[in-house]
C-alpha positions as CSV (number, residue, x, y, z in Angstrom):
1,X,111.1,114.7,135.9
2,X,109.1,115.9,133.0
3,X,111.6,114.6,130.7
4,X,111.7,111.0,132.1
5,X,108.1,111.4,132.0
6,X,107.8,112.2,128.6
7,X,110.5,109.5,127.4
8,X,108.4,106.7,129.2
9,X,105.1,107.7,127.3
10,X,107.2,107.8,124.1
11,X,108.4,104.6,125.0
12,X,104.9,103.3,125.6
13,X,103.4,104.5,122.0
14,X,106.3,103.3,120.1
15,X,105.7,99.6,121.2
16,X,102.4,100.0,121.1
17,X,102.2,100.2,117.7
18,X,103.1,96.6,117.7
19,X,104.4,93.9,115.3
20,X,104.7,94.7,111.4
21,X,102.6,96.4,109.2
22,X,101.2,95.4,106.2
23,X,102.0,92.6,103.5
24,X,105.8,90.7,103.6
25,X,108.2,92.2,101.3
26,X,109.0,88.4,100.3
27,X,105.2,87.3,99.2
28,X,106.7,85.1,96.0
29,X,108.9,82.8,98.5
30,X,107.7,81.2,100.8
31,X,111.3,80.5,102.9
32,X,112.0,84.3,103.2
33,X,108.1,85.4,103.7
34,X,108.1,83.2,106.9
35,X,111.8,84.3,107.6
36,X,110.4,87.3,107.8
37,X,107.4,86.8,109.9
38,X,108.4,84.0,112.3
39,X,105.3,84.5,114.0
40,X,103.5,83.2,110.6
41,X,105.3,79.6,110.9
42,X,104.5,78.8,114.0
43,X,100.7,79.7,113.4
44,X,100.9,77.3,110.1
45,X,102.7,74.1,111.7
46,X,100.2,74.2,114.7
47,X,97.2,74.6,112.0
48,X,98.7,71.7,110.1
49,X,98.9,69.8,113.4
50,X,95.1,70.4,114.6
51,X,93.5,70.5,111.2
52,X,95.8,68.5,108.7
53,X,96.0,71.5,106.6
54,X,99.1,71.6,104.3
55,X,101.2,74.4,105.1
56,X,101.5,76.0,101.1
57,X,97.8,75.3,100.9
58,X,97.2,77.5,103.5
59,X,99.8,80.3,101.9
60,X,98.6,80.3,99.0
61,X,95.0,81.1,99.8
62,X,96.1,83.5,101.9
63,X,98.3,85.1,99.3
64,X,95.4,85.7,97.6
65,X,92.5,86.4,100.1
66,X,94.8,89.1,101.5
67,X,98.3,89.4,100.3
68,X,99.0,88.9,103.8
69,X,97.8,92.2,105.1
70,X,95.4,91.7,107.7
71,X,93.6,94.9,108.0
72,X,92.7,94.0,104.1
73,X,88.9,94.8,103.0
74,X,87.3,94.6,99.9
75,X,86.9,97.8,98.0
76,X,84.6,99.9,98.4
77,X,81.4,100.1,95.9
78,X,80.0,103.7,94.3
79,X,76.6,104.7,92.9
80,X,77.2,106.4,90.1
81,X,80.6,106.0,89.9
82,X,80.9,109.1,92.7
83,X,78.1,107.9,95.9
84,X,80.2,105.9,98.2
85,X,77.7,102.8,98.9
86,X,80.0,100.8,101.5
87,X,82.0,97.7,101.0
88,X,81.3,95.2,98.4
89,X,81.2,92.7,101.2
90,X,82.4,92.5,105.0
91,X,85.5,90.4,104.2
92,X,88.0,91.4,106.1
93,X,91.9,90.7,107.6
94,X,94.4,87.9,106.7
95,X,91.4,84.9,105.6
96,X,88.5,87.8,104.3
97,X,86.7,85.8,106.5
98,X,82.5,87.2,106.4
99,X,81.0,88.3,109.5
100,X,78.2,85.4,109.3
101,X,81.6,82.7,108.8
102,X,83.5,84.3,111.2
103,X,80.9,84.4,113.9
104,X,80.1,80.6,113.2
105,X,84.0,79.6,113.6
106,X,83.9,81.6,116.7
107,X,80.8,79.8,118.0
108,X,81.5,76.7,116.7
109,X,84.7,76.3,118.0
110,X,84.0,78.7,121.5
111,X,87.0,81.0,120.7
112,X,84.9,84.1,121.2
113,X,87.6,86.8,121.3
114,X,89.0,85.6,118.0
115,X,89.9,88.4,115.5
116,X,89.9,88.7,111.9
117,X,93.3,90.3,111.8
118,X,95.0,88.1,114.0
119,X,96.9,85.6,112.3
120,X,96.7,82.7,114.9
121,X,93.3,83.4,114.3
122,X,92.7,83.7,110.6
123,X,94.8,80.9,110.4
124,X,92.9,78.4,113.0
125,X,89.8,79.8,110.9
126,X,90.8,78.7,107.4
127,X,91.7,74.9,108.6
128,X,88.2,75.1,110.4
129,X,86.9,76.1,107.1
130,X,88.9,73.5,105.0
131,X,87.8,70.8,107.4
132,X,84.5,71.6,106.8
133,X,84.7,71.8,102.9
134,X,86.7,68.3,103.1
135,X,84.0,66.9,105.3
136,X,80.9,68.1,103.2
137,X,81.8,68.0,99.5
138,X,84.5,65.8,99.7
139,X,87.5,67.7,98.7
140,X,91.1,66.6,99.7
141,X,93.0,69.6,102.2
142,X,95.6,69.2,100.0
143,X,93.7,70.2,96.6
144,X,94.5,73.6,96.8
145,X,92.0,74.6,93.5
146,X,88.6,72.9,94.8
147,X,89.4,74.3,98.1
148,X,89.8,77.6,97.1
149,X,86.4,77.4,94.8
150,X,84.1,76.7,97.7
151,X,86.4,79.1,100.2
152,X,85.4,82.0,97.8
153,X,81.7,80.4,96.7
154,X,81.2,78.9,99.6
155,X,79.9,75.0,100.5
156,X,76.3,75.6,98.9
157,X,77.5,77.7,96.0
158,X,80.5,75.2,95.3
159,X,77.6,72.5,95.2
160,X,75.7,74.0,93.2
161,X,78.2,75.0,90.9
162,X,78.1,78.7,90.8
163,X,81.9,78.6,89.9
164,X,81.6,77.1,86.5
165,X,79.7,80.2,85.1
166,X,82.8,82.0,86.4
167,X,85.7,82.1,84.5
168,X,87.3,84.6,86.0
169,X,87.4,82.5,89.5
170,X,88.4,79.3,88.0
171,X,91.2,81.3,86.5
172,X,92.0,82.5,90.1
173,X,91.9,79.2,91.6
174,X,94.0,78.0,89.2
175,X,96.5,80.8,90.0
176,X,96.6,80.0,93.2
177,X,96.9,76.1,93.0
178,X,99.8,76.9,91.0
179,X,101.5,79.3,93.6
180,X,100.1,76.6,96.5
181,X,103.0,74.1,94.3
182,X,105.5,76.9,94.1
183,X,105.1,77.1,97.7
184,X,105.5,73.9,98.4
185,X,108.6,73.2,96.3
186,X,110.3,75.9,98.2
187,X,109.5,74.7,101.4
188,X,110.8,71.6,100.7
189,X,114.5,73.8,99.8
190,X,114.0,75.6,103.2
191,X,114.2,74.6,106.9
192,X,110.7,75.7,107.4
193,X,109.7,72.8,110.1
């Protein structure tokens, strides 16, 4: 009886450590990434049915918010280079979505128990997002650069312009504008829908 016992709540811990951990092993194509994570296809075509958000646009944004690791955070900052101060922001899971964004997607849109590191989630979150940049500045869902500039800026800062004193982030955007069109060309290869 003990053993059977003992089996079952093996059993139990072993699934519930759940689905994978960590980032794909395929992050540089796109076909084998969602291959790999089925669960991540079905997430982007029901995104790119409610929102309008293109698929690669989405991946590539993700690719570089997160690598596709949602339990990623930002690092953490140190006085002195040795007195842990905290995080250098609260940007965390798949879309390092902040708490004050996060908490107006859930409002906004009444999903309440959505989670950062939830894919369906993070994923519902960023065509919110997109919409949102589209609607107030302008900027096509499928222009993977100026999206990304006021996802990391955000709308006010992209407004303003904070991004052109940054070199460093135009560079980024660029990179990932150029990985959104890598992405796309190899789902266009692949039976991704």
């Amino acid at each position: 009886m003990i053993r059977a016992l003992s089996a079952v709540l093996i059993l139990l811990l072993v699934a519930s450590c759940g689905g994978p951990k960590g980032s794909p092993r395929n992050l540089d194509n796109a076909c084998l990434l969602l291959q790999e994570r089925k669960p991540y296809a079905r997430a982007f075509r029901k995104v790119e049915r409610k929102w309008g958000v293109p698929t690669h646009v989405m991946m590539a944004m993700i690719h570089q918010e997160s690598k596709f690791d949602g339990n990623a955070r930002t690092p953490h900052r140190f006085a002195l280079g040795i007195i842990p101060m905290g995080r250098q922001s609260s940007a965390y899971g798949y879309s390092q979505a902040l708490d004050g964004t996060w908490d107006d997607y859930r409002n906004e849109t009444r999903n309440r128990g959505a989670r950062r590191n939830n894919f369906d989630d993070a994923t519902d979150f960023m065509g919110w997002y997109m919409n949102k940049t589209r609607d107030k500045l302008g900027i096509p869902l499928s222009d993977a650069m100026n999206q990304y500039l006021a996802y990391h800026d955000g709308h006010s800062g992209y407004a303003r312009g904070t991004w052109k004193s940054k070199a460093w982030l135009v560079d980024v955007s660029q990179r990932v504008a150029a990985r959104a069109q890598l992405y796309q060309g190899q789902l266009a290869r692949c039976r991704y829908r």
